[in-house]
N, C-alpha and C positions, 0 to 999 in steps of 0.2 A: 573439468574444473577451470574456472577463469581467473585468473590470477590480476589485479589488478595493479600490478607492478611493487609490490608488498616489499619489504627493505627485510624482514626478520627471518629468511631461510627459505620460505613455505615453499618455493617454486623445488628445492635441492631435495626435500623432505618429498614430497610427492614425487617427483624421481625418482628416488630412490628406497621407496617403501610403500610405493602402488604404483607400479610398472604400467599396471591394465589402464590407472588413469589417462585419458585423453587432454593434456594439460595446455588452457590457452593462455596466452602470456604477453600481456598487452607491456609497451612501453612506457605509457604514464599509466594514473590514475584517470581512466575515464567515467568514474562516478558505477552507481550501483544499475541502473537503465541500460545504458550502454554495455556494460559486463553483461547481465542476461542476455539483453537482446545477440550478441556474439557467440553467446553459449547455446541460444535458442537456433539461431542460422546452422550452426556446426551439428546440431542432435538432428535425429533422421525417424525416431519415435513419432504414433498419431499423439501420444499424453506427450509432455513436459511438464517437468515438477523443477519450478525453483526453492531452492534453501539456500541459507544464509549461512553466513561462517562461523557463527554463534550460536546455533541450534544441536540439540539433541537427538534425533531420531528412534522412538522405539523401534525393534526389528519388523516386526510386520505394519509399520506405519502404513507403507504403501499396499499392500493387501489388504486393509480393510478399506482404503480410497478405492479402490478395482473394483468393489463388491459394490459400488453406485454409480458406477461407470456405463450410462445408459439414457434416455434422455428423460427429462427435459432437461439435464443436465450436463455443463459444459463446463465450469471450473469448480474447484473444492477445496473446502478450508479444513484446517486440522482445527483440532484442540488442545492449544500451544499454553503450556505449562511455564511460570517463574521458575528459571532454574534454582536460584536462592531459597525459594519455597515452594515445590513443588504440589503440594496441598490447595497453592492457589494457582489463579489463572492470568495469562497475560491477554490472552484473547479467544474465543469462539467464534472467528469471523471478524468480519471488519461490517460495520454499519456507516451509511452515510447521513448529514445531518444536513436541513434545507438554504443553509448556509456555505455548503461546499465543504463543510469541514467532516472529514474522516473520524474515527473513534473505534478505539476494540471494543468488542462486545463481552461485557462481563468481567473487564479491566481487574484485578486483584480480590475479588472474588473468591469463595470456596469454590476450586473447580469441580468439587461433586456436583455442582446444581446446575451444570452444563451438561449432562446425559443424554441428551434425546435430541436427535434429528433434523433441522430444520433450514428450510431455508433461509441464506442471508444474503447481505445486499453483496458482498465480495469476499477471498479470501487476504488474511496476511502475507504481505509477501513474504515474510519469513520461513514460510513452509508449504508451497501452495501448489497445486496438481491444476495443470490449464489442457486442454485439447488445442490440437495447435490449429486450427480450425478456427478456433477463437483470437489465436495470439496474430492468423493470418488477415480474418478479416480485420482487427483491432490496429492492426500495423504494427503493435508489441507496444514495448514500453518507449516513454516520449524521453529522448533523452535529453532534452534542455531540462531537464529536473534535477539530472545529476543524481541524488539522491533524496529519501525521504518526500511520502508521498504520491511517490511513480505509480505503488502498487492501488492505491485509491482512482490514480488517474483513470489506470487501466481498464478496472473494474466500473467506473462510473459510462467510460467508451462500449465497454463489454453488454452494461445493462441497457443502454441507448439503444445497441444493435439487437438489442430481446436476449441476450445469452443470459443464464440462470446458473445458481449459484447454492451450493449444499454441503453445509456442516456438518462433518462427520467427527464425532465426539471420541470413536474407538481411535479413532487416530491421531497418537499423541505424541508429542514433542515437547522439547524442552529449552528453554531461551534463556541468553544472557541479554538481557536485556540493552540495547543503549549503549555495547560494549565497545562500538568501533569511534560514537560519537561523543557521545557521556550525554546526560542529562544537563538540559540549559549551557551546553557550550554555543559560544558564536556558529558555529555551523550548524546545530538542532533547531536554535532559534531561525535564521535564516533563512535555510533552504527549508524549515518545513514554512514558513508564513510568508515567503515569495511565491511556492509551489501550491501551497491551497488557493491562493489567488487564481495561478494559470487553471487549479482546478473548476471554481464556480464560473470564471469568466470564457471560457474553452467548452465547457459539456453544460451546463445549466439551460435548456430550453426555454427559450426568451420569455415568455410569459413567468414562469417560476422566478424567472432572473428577475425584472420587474417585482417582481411576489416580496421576493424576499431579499431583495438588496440595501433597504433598509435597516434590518437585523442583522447581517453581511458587516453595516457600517456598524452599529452596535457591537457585535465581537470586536470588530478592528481596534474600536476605544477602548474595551474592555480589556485586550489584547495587553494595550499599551500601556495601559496604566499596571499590569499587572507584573509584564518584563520590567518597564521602569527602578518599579521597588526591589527586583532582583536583578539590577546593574546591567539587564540587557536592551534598554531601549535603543539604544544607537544601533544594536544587531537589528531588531524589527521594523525600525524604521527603514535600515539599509535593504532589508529585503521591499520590503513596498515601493522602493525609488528603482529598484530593478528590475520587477515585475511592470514600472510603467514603461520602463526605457525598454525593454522586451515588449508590450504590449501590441504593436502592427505585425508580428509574427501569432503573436498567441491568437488575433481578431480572424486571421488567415487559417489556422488551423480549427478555430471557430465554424466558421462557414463551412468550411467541408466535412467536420464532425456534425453540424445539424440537418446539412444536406440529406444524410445519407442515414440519419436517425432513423428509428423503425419504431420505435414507441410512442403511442401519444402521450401529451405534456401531462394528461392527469394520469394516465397509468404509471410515467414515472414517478408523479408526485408520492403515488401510496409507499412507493421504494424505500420512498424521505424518513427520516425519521425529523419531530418537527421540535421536539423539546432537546433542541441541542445545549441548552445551560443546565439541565441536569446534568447531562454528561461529561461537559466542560471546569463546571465550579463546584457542584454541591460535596465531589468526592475530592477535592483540591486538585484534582491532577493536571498537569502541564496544559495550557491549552493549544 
């Protein structure tokens, strides 16, 4: 367990009420990337499964992950339940949109109609089973992201290098949503709409980039007008002024993410999903 310099006990509590724990214990807050990635260097397993500190676990979560544990498969998404409402769904996977923008798949939803199988474009990091194989060649999580987003990043590096990705529905969890950040705080707003940025301009395969940079700039308007009316423009703006003053690092990390790509631009393309204002506006949910 990583402990990310937490002020409310947790470090005393795991001490002293799970001994067997291996407890890492950073001195600041080095973001949610950085924590994993610490936790992933110190495990010595071929699988690593990260979770989040607001998740659920059913008891055989991880046994029915095991039971697909075979190829073409190299990381695994659960089927992460609303804690508040367990009936529905927070996510079946993580889907990505041709815009660089991330989205769960099946967002509040009845989670009975996620039952069956299939593959997705990555898991949530909220509850997610990686082969370390995957996390090695990937280089893990990028941690100039700090938090929110990281787990898209991954997955998006993950699908460049051909690794594949499969929704197992038996295995369920249960999520407090938003619990560490809250919904539409200055840091939800920020780090996720500076971090999508590093996402489409870092892993987007220049012809797609081209493709859809356009539509890119449409979200960004749409983006702004939208925080705006909920008193967070100055957060979204500030994240866009920082993704450019980061930009000759992100262009560097750029080039040796495409160098070393292993997919071609249209087979990533099919990965896309291409109606990302369905999934952005029609259900009102945050963008």
């Amino acid at each position: 367990m990583v402990d990310n310099a937490s002020t409310d006990g947790s470090q005393d509590l795991i001490r002293d009420s799970f001994p067997q724990v291996h407890l890492i214990e950073s001195a600041r807050n080095e973001g949610f990337a950085a924590a994993c990635n610490r936790g992933i260097k110190d495990s010595k397993g071929d699988l690593v499964a990260i979770l989040n500190n607001d998740i659920t676990l059913d008891p055989d979560w991880l046994d029915h992950l095991l039971k697909y544990n075979h190829p073409p498969w190299s990381f695994f998404a659960s089927r992460i339940l609303l804690e508040a409402d367990p009936e529905r769904l927070d996510s079946a996977g993580d889907g990505m949109a041709v815009i660089g923008s991330a989205y769960k798949i099946g967002h509040g939803a009845p989670a009975r109609l996620f039952h069956q199988r299939r593959e997705v474009f990555g898991p949530s990091g909220a509850a997610a089973l990686y082969h370390r194989h995957l996390l090695e060649a990937t280089g893990g999580f990028d941690e100039d992201f700090f938090l929110i987003y990281e787990d898209a990043d991954l997955n998006m590096r993950a699908r460049l290098l051909g690794f594949r990705c499969l929704y197992v529905p038996e295995a369920v969890v249960r999520h407090k949503v938003n619990l560490n950040i809250g919904t539409f705080s200055h840091q939800y707003v920020f780090y996720g709409h500076r971090n999508s940025e590093y996402v489409f301009w870092k892993n987007m395969p220049g012809l797609l980039l081209l493709l859809y940079l356009p539509e890119r700039i449409l979200f960004n308007l749409l983006c702004l007008i939208y925080f705006s009316r909920l008193g967070r423009g100055k957060s979204f703006l500030q994240a866009k002024v920082d993704f450019l003053r980061n930009s000759r690092k992100v262009f560097s990390k750029r080039r040796k993410i495409q160098a070393e790509r292993q997919v071609a631009w249209h087979d990533f393309r099919r990965a896309l999903d291409r109606n990302w204002f369905r999934y952005r506006w029609k259900k009102r949910t945050a963008p």
